[in-house]
ZALUMVEX-543388 format. One record per atom (N, C-alpha, C): residue number from 1; residue in one letter; atom name; y, x, z. Coordinates in steps of 0.05 Angstrom, whole numbers, m for minus. Layout:
// ZALUMVEX-543388
  semar  kemar  lumdren       y       x       z
    NUM      a       CA       Y       X       Z
...
This chain:
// ZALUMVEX-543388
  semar  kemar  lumdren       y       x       z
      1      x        N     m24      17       0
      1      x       CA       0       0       0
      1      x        C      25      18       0
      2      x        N      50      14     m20
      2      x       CA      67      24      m8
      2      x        C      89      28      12
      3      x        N      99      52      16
      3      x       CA     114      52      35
      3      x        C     141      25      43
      4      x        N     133      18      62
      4      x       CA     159     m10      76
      4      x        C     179       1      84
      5      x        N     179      22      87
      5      x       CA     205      47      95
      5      x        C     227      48      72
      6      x        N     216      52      50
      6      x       CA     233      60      33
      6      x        C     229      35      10
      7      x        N     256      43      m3
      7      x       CA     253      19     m32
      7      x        C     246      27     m59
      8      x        N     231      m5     m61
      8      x       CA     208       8     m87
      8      x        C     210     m20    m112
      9      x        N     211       0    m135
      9      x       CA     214     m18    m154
      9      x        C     214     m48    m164
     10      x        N     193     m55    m153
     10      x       CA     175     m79    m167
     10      x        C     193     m98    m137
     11      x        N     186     m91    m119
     11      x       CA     197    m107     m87
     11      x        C     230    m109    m102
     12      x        N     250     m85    m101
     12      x       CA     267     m95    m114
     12      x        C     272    m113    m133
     13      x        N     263    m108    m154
     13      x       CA     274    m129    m178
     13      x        C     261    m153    m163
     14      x        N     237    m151    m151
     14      x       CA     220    m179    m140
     14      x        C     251    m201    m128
     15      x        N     261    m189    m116
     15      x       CA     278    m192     m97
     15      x        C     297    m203    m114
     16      x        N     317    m192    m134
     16      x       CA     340    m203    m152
     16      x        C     323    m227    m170
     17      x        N     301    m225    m169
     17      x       CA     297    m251    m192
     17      x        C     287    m279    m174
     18      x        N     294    m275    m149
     18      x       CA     285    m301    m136
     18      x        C     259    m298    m117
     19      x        N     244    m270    m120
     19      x       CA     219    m278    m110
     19      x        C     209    m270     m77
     20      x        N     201    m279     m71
     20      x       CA     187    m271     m35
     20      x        C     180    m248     m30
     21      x        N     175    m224     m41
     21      x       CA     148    m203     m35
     21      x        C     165    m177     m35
     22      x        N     185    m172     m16
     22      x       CA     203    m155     m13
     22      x        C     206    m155      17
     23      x        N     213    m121      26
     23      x       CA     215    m121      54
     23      x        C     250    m115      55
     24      x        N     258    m117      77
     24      x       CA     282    m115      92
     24      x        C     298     m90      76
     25      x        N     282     m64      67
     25      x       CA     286     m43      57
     25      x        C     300     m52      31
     26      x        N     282     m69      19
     26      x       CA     288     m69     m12
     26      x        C     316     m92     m13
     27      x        N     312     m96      m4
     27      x       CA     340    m126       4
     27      x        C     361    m116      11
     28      x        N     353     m92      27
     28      x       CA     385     m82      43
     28      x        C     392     m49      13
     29      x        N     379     m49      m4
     29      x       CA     386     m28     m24
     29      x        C     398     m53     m49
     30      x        N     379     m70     m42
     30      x       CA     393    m104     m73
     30      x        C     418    m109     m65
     31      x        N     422    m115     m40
     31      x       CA     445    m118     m30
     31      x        C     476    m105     m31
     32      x        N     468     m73     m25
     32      x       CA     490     m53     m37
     32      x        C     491     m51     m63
     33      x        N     471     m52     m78
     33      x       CA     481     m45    m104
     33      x        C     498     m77    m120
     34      x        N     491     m98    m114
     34      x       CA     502    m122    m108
     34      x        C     529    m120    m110
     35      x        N     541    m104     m88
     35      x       CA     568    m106     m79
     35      x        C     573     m87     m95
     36      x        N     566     m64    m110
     36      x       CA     572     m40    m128
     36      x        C     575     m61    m157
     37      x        N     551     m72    m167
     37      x       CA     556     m76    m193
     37      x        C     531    m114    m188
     38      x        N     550    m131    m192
     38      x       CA     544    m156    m177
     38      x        C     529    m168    m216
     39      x        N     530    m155    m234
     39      x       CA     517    m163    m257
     39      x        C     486    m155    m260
     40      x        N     480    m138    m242
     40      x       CA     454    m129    m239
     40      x        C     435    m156    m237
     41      x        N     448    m170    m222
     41      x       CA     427    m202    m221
     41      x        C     419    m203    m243
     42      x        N     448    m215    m264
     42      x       CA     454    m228    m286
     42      x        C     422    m214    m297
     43      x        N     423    m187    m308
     43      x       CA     404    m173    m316
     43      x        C     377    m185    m307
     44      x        N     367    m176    m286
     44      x       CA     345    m181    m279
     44      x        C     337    m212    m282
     45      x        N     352    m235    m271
     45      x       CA     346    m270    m286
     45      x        C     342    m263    m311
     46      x        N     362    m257    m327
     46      x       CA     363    m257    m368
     46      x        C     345    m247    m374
     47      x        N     323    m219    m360
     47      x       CA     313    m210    m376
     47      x        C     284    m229    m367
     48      x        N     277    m248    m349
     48      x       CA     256    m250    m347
     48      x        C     258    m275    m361
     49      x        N     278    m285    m361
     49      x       CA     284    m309    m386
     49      x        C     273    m298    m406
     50      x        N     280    m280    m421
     50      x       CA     272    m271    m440
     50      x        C     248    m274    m456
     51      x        N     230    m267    m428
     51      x       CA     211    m252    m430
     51      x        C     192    m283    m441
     52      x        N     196    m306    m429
     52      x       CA     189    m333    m427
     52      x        C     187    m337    m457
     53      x        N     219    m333    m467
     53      x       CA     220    m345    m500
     53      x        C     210    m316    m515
     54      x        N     208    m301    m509
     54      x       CA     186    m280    m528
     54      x        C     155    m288    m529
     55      x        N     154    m296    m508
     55      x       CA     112    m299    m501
     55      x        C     113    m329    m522
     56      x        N     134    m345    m513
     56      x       CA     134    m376    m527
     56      x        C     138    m380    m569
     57      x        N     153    m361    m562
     57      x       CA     159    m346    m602
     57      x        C     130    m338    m607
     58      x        N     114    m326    m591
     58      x       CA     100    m310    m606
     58      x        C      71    m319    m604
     59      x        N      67    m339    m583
     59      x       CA      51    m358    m577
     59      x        C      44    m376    m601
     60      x        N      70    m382    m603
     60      x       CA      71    m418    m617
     60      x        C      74    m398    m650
     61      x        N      96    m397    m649
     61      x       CA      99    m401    m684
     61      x        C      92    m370    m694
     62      x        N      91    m352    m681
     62      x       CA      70    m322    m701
     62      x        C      39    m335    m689
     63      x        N      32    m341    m674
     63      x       CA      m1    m346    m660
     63      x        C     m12    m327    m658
     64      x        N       5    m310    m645
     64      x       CA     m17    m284    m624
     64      x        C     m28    m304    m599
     65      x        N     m53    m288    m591
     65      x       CA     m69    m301    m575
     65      x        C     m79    m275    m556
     66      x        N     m56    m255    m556
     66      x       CA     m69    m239    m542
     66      x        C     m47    m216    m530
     67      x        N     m48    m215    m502
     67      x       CA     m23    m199    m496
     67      x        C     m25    m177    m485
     68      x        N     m13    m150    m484
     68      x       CA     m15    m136    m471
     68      x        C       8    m130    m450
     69      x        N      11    m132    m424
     69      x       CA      36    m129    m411
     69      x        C      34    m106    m393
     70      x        N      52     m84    m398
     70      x       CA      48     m62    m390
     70      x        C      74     m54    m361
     71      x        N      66     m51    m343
     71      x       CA      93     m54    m319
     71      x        C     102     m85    m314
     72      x        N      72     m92    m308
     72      x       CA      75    m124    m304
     72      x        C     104    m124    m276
     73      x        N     101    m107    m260
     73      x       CA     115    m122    m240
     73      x        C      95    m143    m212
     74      x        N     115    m152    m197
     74      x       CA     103    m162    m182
     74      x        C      95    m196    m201
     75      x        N      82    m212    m194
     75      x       CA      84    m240    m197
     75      x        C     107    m257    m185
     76      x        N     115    m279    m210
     76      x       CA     129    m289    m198
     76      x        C     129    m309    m208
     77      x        N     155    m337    m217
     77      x       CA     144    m357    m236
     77      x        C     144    m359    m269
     78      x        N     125    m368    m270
     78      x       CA     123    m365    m313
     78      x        C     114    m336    m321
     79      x        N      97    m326    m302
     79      x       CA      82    m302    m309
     79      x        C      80    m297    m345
     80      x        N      70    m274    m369
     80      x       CA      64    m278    m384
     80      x        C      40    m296    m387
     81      x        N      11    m300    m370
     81      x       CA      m3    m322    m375
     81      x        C       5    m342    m382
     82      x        N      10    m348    m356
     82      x       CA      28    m381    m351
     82      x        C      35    m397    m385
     83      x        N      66    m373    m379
     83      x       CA      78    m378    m415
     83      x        C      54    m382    m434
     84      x        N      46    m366    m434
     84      x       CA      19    m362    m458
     84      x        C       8    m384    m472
     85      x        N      m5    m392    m441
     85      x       CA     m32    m409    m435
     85      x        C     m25    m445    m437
     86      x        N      13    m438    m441
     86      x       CA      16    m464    m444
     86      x        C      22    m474    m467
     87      x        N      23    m453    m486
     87      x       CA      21    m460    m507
     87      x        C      m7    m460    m520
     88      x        N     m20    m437    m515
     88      x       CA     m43    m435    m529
     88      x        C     m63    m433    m509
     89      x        N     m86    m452    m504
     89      x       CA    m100    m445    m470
     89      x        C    m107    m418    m486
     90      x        N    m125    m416    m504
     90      x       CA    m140    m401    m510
     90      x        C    m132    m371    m503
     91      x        N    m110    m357    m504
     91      x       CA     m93    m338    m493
     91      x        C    m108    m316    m482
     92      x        N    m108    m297    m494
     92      x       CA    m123    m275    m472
     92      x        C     m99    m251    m466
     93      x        N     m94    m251    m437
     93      x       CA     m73    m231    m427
     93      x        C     m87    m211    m413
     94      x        N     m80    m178    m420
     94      x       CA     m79    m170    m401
     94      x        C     m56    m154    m388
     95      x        N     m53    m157    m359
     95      x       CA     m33    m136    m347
     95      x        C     m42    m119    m339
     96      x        N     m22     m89    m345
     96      x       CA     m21     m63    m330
     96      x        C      m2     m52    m320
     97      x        N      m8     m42    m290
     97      x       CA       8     m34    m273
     97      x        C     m12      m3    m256
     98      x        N       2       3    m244
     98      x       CA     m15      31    m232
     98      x        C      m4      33    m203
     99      x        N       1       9    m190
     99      x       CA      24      10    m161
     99      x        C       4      m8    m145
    100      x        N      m2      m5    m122
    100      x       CA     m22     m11    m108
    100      x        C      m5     m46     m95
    101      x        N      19     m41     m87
    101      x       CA      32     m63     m85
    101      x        C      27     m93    m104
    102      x        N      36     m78    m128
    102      x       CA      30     m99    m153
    102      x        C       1    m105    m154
    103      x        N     m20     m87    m151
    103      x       CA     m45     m94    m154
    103      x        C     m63    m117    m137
    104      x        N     m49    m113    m111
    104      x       CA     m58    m127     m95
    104      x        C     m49    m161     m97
    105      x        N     m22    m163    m101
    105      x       CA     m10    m191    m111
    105      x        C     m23    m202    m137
    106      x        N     m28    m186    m160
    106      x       CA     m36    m190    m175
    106      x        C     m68    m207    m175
    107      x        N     m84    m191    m161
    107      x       CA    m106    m203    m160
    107      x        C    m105    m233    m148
    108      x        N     m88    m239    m127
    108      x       CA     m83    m259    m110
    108      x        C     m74    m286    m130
    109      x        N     m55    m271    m145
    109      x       CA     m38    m290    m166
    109      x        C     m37    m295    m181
    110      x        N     m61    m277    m206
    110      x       CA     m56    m281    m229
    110      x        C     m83    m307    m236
    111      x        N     m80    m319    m247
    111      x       CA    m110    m339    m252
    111      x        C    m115    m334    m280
    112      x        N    m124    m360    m291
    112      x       CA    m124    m367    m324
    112      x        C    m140    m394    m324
    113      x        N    m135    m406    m357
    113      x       CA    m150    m429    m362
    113      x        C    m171    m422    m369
    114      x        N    m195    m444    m367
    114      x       CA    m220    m434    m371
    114      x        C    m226    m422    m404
    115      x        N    m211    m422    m420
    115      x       CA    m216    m418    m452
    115      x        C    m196    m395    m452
    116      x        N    m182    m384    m438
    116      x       CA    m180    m362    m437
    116      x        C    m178    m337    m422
    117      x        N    m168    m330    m421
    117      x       CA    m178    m301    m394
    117      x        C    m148    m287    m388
    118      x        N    m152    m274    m366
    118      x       CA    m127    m262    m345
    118      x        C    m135    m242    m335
    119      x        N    m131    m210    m339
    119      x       CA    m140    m191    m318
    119      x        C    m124    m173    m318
    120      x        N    m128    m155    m303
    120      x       CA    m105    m139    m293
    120      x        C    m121    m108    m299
    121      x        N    m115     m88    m296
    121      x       CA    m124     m59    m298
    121      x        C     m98     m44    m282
    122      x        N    m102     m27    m257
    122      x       CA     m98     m12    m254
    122      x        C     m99      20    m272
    123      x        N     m76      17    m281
    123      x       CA     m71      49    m306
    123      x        C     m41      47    m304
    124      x        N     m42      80    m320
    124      x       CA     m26      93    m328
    124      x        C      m5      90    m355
    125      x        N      19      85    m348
    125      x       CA      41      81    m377
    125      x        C      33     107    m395
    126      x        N      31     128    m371
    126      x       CA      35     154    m384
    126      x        C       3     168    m399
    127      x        N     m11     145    m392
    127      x       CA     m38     157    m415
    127      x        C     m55     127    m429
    128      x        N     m28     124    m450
    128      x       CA     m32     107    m472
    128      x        C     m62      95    m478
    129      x        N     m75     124    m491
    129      x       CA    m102     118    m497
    129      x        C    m126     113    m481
    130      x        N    m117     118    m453
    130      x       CA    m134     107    m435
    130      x        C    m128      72    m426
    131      x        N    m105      64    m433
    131      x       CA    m103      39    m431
    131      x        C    m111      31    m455
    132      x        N    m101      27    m473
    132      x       CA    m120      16    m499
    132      x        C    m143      17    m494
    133      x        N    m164      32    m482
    133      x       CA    m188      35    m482
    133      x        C    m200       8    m459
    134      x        N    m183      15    m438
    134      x       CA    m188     m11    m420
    134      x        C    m185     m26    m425
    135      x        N    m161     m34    m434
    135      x       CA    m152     m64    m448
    135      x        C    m179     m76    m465
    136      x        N    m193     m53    m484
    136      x       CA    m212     m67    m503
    136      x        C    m236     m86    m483
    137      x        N    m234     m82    m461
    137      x       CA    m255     m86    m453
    137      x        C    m242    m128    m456
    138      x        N    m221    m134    m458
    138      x       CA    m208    m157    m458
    138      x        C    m206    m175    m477
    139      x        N    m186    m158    m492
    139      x       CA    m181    m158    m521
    139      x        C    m190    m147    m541
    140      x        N    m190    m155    m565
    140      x       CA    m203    m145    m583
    140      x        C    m181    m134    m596
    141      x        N    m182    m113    m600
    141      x       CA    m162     m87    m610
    141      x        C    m160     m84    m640
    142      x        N    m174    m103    m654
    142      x       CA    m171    m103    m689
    142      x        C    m162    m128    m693
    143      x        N    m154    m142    m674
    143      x       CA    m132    m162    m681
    143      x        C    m111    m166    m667
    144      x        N     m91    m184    m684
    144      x       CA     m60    m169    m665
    144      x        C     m54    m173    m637
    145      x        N     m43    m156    m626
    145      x       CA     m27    m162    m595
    145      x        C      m4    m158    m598
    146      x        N       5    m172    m582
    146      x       CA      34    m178    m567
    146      x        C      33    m149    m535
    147      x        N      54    m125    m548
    147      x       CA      53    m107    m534
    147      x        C      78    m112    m520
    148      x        N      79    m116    m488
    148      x       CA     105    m120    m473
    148      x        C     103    m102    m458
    149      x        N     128     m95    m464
    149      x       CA     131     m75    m442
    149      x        C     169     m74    m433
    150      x        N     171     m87    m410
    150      x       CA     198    m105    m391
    150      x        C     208     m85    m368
    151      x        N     233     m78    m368
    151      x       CA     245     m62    m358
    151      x        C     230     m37    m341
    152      x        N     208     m19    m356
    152      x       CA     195      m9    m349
    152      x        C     195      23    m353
    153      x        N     208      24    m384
    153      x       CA     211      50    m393
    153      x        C     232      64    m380
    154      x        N     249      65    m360
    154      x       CA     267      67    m356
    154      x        C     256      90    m334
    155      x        N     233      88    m330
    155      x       CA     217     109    m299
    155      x        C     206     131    m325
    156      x        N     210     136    m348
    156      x       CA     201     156    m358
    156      x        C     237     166    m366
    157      x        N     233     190    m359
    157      x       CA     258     210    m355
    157      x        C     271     210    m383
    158      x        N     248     224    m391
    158      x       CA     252     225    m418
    158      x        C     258     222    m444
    159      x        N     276     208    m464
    159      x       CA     271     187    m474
    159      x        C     251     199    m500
    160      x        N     248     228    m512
    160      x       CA     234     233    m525
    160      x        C     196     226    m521
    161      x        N     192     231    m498
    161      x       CA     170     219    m487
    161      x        C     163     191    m488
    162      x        N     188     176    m476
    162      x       CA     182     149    m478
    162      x        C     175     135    m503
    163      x        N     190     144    m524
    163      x       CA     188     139    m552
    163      x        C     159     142    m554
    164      x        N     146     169    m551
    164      x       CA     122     180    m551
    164      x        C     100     162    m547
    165      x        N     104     152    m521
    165      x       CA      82     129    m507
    165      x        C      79     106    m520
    166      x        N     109      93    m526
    166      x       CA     109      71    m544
    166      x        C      98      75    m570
    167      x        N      94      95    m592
    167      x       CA      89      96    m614
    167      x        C      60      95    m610
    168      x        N      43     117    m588
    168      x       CA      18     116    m580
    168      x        C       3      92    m570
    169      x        N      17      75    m568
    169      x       CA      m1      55    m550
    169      x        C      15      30    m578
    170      x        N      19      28    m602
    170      x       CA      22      20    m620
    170      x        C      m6      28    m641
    171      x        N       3      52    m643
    171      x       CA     m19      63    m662
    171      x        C     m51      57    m663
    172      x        N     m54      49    m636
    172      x       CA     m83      34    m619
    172      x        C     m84      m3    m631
    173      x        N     m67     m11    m639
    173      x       CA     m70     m37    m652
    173      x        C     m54     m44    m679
    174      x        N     m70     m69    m688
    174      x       CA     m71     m67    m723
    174      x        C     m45     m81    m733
    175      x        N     m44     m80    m749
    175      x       CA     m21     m98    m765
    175      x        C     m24    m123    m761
    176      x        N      10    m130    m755
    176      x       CA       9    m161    m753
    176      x        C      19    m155    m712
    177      x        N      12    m136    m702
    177      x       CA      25    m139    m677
    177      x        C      53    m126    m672
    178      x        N      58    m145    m648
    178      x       CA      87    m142    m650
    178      x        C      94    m131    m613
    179      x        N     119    m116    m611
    179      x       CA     122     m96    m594
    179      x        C     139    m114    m575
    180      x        N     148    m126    m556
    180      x       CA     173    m135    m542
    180      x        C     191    m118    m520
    181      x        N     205    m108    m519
    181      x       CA     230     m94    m504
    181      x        C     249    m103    m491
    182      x        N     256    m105    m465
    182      x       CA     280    m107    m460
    182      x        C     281     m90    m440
    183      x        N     313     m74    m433
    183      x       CA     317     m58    m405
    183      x        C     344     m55    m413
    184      x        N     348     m33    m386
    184      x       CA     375     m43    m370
    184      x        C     386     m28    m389
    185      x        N     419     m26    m397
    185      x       CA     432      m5    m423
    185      x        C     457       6    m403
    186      x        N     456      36    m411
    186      x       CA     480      48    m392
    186      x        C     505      37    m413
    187      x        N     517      13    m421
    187      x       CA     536      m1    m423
    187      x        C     557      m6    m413
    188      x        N     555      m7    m389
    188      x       CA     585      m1    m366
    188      x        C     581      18    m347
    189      x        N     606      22    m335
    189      x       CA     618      33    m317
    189      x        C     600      28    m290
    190      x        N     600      m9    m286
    190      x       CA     582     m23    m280
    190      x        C     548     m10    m267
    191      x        N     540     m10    m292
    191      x       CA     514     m10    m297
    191      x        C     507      18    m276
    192      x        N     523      33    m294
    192      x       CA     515      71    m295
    192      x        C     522      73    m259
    193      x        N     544      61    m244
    193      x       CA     543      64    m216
    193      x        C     517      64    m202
    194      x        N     507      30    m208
    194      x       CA     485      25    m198
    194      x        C     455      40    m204
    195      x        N     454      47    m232
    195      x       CA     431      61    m226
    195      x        C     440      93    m215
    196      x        N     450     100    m206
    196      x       CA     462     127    m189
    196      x        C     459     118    m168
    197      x        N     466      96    m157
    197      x       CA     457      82    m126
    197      x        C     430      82    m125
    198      x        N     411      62    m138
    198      x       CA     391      62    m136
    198      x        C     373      90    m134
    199      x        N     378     106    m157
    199      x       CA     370     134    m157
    199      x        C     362     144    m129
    200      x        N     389     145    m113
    200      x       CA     397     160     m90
    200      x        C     384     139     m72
    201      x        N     369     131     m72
    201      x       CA     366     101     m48
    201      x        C     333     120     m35
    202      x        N     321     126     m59
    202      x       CA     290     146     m47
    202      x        C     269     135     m54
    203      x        N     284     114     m73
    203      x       CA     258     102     m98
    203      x        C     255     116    m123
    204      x        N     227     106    m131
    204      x       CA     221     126    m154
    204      x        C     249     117    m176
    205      x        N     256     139    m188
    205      x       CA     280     137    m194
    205      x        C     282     119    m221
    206      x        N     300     113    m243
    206      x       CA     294      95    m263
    206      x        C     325      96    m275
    207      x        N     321     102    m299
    207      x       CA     348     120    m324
    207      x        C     355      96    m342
    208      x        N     373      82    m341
    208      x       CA     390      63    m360
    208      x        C     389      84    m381
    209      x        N     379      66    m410
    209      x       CA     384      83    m426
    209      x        C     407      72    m456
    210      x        N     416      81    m485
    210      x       CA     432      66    m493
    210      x        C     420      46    m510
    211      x        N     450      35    m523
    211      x       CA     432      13    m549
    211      x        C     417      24    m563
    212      x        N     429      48    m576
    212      x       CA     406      65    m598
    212      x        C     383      69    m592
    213      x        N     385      78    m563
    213      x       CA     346      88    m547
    213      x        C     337      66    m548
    214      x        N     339      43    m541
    214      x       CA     329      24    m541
    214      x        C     326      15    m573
    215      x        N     339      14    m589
    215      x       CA     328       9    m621
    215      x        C     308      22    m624
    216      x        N     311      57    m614
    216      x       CA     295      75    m633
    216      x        C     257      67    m626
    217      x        N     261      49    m605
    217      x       CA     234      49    m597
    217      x        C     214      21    m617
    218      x        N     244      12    m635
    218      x       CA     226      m3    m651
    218      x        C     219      10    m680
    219      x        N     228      37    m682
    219      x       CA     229      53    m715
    219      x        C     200      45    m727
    220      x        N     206      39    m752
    220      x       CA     177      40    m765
    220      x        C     162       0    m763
    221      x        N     174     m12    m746
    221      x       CA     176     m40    m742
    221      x        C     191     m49    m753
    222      x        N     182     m76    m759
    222      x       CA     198    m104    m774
    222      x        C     212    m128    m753
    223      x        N     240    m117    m748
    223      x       CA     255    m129    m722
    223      x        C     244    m159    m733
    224      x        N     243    m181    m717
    224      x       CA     244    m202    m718
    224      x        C     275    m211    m707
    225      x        N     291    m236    m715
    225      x       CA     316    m237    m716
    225      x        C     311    m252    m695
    226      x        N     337    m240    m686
    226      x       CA     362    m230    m686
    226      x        C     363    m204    m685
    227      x        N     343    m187    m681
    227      x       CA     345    m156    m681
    227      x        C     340    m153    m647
    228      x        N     361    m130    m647
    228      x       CA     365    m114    m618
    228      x        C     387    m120    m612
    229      x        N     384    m149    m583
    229      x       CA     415    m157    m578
    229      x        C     410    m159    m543
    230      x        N     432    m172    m535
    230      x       CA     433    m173    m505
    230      x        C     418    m198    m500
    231      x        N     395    m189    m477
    231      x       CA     379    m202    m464
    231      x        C     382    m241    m472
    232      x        N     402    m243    m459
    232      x       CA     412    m277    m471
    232      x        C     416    m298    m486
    233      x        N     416    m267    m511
    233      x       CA     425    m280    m544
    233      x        C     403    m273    m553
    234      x        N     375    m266    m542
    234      x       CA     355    m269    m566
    234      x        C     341    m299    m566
    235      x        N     347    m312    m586
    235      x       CA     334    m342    m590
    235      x        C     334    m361    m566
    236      x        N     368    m357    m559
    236      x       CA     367    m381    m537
    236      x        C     359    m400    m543
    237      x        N     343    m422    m522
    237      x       CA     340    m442    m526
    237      x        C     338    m457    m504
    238      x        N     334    m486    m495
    238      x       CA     333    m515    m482
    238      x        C     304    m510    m470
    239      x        N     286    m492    m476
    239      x       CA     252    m500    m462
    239      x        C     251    m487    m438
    240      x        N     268    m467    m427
    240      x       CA     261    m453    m409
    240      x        C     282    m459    m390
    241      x        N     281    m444    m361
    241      x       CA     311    m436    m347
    241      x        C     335    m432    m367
    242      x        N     356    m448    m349
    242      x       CA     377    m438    m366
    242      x        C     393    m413    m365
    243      x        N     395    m386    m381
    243      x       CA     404    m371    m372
    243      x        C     434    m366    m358
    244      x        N     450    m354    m336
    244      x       CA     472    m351    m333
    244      x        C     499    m349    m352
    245      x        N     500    m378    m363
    245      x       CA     520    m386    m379
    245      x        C     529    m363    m400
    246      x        N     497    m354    m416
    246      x       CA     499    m333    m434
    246      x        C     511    m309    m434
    247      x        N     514    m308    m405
    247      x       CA     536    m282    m404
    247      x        C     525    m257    m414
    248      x        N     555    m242    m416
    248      x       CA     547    m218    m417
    248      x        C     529    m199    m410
    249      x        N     511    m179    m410
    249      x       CA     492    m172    m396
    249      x        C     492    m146    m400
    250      x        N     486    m119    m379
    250      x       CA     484     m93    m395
    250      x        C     448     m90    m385
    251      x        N     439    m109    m410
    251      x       CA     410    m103    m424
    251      x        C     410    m118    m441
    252      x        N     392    m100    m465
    252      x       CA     381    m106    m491
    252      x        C     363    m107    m495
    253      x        N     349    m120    m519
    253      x       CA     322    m125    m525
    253      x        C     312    m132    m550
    254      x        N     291    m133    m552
    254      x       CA     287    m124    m590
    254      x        C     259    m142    m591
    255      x        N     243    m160    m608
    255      x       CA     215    m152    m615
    255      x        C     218    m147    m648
    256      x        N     192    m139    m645
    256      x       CA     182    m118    m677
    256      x        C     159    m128    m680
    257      x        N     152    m132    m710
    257      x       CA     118    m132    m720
    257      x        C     120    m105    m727
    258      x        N     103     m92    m720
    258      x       CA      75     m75    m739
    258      x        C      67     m84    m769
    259      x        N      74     m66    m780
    259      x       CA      64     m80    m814
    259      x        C      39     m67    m824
């Protein structure tokens, strides 16, 4: 389990998007950065909105039936299943996370309909081909997935690497799948405070990166429109939460087919 002493990723954001499974630590670091840069909410609600009308796009009118979610996060409401499964029972998800925290909620919380399946794998972002490998045991890897991966890349330092991982754990599935993105963008003044707070707080650390870094991770993909825009404006619509009166947001987000 992790440390209750200190603040940790998944408990944080758990915390800005409404949910229970956060200690006193992670609340009292949400809290300062709150009063530093009070749009950080905005972020964290929009992007899990997002995340709702990407699984629902890609559910319903492309008809993937199969997801991969990589830095699931803790559980909370409208999981990728959930979304999935309500469009298509049939739906096969799997999540990956490598945080003992998340693993444990996960098992507790994740379910599925009987026609299709829900599991979780404890792994690594940073060894691609060992997740594809697990994942197969789920999914069938010669037909398309829906690769998500939600404010996650941001714990790889790197951005040459990160690119790296994303292209690798692409290259493992066939044409016709499509990639989904969103994370935080060093866009303001704003933004760039808070993740310097956070940094300094004694959690594993996590790098706002720009619009470009965030495009470049779709190169070689077929953006689906609207492209690479702010969390809010990709394909608003009436089926889900309503997002914070479309506001402004410093995060972006993209999905891509694989051709």
């Amino acid at each position: 389990m992790s440390d209750p002493t200190r603040p940790h990723s998944a408990r944080f954001w758990n915390y800005f998007v409404g949910g229970e499974d956060h200690y006193e630590v992670d609340r009292q670091i949400g809290d300062e950065i709150k009063e530093i840069f009070p749009g950080l909410v905005d972020v964290a609600v929009t992007s899990r909105h997002f995340l709702g009308r990407a699984v629902r796009h890609l559910a319903g009118e492309v008809g993937i039936r199969q997801f991969l979610d990589i830095g699931t996060g803790l559980p909370t409401a409208d999981n990728t299943h959930e979304v999935a499964q309500r469009v298509a029972p049939d739906a096969r998800i799997v999540y990956v996370d490598n945080d003992p925290t998340v693993l444990t909620h996960a098992k507790a919380l994740l379910t599925s309909t009987p026609e299709g399946a829900t599991t979780y794998l404890d792994a690594d972002l940073h060894r691609p081909e060992a997740v594809l490998e697990a994942a197969a045991g789920t999914l069938d890897l010669s037909r398309p997935v829906a690769l998500i991966i939600l404010n996650t890349l941001g714990h790889v330092v790197d951005h040459d690497q990160a690119r790296d991982l994303v292209r690798r754990l692409l290259a493992g599935l066939p044409s016709g799948s499509h990639l989904v993105i969103s994370d935080s963008t060093a866009t303001s003044e704003g933004m760039i405070a808070a993740s310097r707070a956070y940094n300094a707080s004694g959690a594993v650390p996590y790098y706002v990166r720009s619009i470009g870094e965030i495009a470049a991770f779709f190169d070689g993909l077929d953006l689906v429109d609207p492209g690479i825009v702010q969390v809010p404006e990709w394909r608003p619509d009436v089926q889900g939460p309503t997002d914070p009166a479309l506001v402004a947001v410093d995060a972006y987000c993209g999905v891509g087919r694989k051709p």
